[in-house]
C-alpha positions as CSV (number, residue, x, y, z in Angstrom):
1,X,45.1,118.7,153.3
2,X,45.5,115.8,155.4
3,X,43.5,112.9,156.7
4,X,44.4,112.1,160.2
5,X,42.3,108.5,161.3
6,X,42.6,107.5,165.0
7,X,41.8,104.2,166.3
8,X,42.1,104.6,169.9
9,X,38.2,104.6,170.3
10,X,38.0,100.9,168.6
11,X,41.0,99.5,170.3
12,X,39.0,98.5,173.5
13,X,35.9,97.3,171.7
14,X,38.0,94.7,169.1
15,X,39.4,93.6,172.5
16,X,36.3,93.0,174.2
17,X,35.3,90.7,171.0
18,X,38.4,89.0,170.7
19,X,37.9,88.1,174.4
20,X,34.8,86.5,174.3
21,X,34.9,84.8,171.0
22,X,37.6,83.0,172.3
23,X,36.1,80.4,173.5
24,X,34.2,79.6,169.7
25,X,37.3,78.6,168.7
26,X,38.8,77.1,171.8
27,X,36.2,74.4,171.9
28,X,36.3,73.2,168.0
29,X,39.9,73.1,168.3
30,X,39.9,71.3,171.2
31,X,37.5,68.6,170.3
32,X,39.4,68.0,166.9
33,X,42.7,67.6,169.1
34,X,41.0,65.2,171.4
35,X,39.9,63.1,168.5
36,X,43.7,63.2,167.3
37,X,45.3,62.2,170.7
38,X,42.2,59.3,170.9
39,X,43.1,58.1,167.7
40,X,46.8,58.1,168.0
41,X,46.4,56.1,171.4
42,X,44.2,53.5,170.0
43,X,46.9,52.6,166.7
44,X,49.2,52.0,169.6
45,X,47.4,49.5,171.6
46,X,46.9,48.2,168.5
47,X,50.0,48.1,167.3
48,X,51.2,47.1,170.4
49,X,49.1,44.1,170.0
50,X,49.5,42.8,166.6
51,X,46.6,43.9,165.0
């Protein structure tokens, strides 16, 4: 007796998910990094000033 599971049939419909939810966590991530960079930037002209 043996159990033989294939996979091949879901392989192209986890990719087509994948694909397209990409951008759910493209966008998120790329705010938070933007707020990171903006805030790094602004302690340096500050510190670059004195204050």
């Amino acid at each position: 007796m043996s159990i033989d599971l294939s996979f091949d049939n879901l392989w192209p419909t986890v990719n087509s998910i994948v694909n397209n939810l990409w951008i759910a966590f493209a966008v998120p991530l790329g705010v938070i990094f933007g707020f990171a960079i903006l805030k790094r930037i602004i302690g340096e002209v500050r510190r670059a000033f004195g204050s």
